[in-house]
N, C-alpha and C positions, 0 to 999 in steps of 0.2 A: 504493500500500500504506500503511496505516496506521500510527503509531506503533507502537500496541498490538500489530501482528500482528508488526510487524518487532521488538521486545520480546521477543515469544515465540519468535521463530523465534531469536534470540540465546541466551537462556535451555538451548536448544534442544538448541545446541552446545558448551552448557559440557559438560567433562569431569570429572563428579562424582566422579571416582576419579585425577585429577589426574596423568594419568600423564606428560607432557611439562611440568610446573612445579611449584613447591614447594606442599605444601598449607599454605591459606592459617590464619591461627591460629581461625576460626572453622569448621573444617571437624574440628579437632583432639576428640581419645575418651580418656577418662578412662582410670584403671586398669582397672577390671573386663572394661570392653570389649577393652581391647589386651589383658589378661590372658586371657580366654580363648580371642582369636586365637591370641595365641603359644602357650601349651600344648597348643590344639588342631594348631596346627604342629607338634612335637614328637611327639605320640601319633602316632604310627605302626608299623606291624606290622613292620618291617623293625627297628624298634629292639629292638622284641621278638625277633626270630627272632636279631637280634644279642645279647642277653641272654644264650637259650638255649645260642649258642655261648658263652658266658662261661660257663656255671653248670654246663653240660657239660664246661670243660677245666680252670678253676680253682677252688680251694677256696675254702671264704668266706672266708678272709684276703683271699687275692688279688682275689676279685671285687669289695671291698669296695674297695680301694686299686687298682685299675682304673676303679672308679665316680669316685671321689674325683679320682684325679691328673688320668683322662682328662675329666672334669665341668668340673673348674675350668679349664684349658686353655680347652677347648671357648667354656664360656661368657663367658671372657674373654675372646673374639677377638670374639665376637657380643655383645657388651656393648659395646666398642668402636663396634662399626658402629651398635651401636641409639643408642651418644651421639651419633656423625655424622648419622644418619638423622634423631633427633629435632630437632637444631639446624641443621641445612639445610630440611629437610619433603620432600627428596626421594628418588629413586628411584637404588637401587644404580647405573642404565644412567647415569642422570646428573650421578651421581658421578663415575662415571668418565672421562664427557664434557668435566667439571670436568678430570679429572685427566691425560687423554690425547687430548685435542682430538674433536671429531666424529667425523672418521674411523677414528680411533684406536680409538675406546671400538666403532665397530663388530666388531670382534672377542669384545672381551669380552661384550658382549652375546647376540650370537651365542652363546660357549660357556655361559654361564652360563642362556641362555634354553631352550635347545637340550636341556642336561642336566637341566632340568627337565621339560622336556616328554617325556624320555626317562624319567624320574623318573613322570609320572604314567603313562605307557606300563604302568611295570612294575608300580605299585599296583594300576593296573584288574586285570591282568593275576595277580594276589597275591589278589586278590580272587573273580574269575571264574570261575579254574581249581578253585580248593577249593569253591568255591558250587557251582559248576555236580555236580562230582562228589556232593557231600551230597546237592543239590537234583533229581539225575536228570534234568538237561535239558544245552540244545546250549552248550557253552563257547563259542562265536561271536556266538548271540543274546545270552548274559547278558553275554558281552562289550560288543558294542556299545550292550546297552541302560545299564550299569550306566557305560561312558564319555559317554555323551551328556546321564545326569544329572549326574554329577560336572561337569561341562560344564556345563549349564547353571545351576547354581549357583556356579560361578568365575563366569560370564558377567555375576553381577547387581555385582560388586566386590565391592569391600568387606564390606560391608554383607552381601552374602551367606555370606560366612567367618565374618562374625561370627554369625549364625543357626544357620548348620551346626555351630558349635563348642561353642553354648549346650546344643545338645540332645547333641551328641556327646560331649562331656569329660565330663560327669557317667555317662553310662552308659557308658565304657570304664574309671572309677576303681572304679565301683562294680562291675562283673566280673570287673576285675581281679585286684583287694582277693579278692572271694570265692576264684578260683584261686588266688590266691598262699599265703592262708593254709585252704583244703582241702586244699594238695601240702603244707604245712609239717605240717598234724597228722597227714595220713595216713604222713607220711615219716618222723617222729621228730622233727624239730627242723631247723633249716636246717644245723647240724654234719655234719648225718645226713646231710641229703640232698648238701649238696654234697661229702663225702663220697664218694660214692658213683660220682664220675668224674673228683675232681679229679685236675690234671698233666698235660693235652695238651697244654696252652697256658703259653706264659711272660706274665709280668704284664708286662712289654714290649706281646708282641703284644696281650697286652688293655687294654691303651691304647690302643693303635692302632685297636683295635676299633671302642673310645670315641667318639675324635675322627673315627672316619673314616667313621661312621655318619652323621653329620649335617654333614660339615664345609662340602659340597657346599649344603645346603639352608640352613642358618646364612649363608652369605654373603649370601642373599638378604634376609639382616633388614630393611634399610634401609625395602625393599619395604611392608612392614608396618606397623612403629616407626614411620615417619613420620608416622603419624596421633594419635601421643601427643601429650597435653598438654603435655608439658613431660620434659626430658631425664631427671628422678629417674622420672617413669613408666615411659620408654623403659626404660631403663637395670634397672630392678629387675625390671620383667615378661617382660624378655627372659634376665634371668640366672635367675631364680626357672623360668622355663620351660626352659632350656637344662640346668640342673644339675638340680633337684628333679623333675622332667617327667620329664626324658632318661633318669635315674637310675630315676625310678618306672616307666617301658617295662622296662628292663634287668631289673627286682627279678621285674617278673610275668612276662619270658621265662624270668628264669633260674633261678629256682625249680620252675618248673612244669617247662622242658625237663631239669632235673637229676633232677626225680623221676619224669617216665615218661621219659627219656633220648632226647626227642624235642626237634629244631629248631627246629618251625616252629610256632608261637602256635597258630594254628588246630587245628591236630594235637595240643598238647597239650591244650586243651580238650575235644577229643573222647573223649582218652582218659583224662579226668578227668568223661567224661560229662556234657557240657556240650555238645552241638553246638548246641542254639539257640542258646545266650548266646554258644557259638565266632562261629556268624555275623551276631550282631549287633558283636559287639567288632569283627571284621574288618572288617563293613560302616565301621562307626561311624570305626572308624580309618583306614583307607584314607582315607576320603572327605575327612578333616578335613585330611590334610597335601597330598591331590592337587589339592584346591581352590588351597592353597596355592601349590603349585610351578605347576599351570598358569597363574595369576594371573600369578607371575612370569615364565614364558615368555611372555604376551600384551605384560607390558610391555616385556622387555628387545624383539619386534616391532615394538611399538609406536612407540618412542624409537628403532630403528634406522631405522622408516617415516618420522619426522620430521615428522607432521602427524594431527590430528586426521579423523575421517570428519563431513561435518555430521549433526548431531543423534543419533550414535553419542558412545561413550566408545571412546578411540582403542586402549584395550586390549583391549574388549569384539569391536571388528573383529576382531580378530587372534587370538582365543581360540576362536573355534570352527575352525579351520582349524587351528587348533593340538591343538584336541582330539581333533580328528578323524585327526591324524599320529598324537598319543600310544596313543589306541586302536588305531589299526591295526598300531602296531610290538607293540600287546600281544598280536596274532597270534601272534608270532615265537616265541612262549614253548608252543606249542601240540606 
């Protein structure tokens, strides 16, 4: 065999998405780029339908200082980890590795890979069930069709989150924005509208809300962050996405769900006469955080497999089998 072929074939088996070592400082993405992964992380319908519960139980005082106390919490703990993530280059799993020997960190990997792949389960699944009913077809086909693309755009890394989130985060701000400020005029004023069902909720449990919307997917920053330039990128793009992002999901659930006094994002869109733009935002959002959480389910597999596949990226093995569990448990929901 040749130099050249044996070259290639090395080449081959490098793991372009570096999921068993630090990424190296020439593999590293400026702000824009981690900027719009991480917001594209954040936008998710579930933070919306968690709004709605917000804007349905507290008035705008409260949902204001629910956004604020439970924001800054949040994105302080994921700030943190984006500074560790940035100044090591590596992955949450092997962090932990660091932090609780090999075996150890098998554990946590497991729960943290695990509850994300359960995590993209219920997206598809967030997504399917209300598509399928608008769209008059079988929620099983658009299930599996709609997990196997999600799927296979995790599958490209990186590189592919970053694609999905370029074209996805501009058209869920700019849907949004329209919902949010259609329910505000037709409602009277935001006074008005959340008005209109404040007091189920104490501003307690709407902290709780907050933090406990994302606290679970936020651990996974490291996952991401690690491909910043440098710790100030990590660090602001993941705080600017966790509080302003997190916050902007909340404004468009819980606006809209306080004025047709409906839950779930999708549903208020519809009844704000909106159901294409309802399922593009759905589309668009699901897609951008389940890339995400399946990524991190490949790797925390990945690092608990402890070896590269040749000519595979070691995450990329482990992500369709992984996809393929997430979509199947979005059965359950049927």
């Amino acid at each position: 065999m040749s130099e050249n072929t044996k070259a290639a074939k090395a080449v081959e088996k490098v793991d372009a998405d570096y999921s068993l070592e630090a990424v190296p400082e020439s593999a590293r993405k400026g702000f824009w780029n981690m900027f719009f992964v991480m917001v594209g992380f954040t936008f998710f319908s579930a933070s919306m339908s968690v709004g709605a519960k917000l804007g349905n139980g507290l008035d705008l005082s409260g949902f204001i200082w629910a956004c604020i106390i439970g924001g800054v919490i949040l994105s302080a703990y994921c700030g943190v980890l984006a500074f560790i993530g940035a100044s090591t280059g590596m992955t949450m799993d092997l962090l932990c590795r660091r932090a609780f020997g090999t075996k150890g960190s098998y554990l946590s990997s497991f729960l943290l890979g695990f509850t994300q792949i359960g995590w993209f389960g219920v997206g598809v699944a967030m997504f399917s069930i209300p598509a399928a009913e608008l769209l008059g077809v079988n929620e099983w086909v658009l299930t599996i069709i709609a997990g196997l693309l999600m799927t296979a755009t995790a599958a490209t890394g990186m590189k592919g989150l970053e694609i999905v989130a370029y074209i996805s985060v501009p058209l869920i701000v700019i849907l949004g924005v329209y919902s949010m400020i259609t329910a505000g005029v037709e409602g009277g004023g935001l006074s008005a509208i959340f008005g209109l069902s404040s007091g189920k909720i104490s501003l307690f449990t709407g902290v709780g809300y907050v933090i406990g919307s994302f606290i679970s997917g936020g651990t996974a920053t490291p996952n991401f962050i690690r491909f910043a330039k440098n710790r100030k990128v990590a660090v602001w793009t993941t705080v600017i996405a966790f509080f302003l992002g997190n916050t902007l999901m909340f404004c468009f659930g819980a606006i809209g769900g306080a004025f047709t006094g409906k839950e779930d994002i999708f549903y208020v869109m519809i009844a704000q006469g909106l159901a294409i733009p309802a399922l593009i935002v759905l589309g668009a959002n699901i897609w951008t955080t389940n890339n995400n959480a399946l990524y991190t389910g490949g790797l925390g597999l990945a690092v608990s497999r402890g070896r590269t596949s040749p000519g595979l990226q070691a995450s990329s093995v482990l992500l369709w089998p992984s996809g393929c569990i997430g979509t199947s448990s979005a059965g359950s929901a049927f």
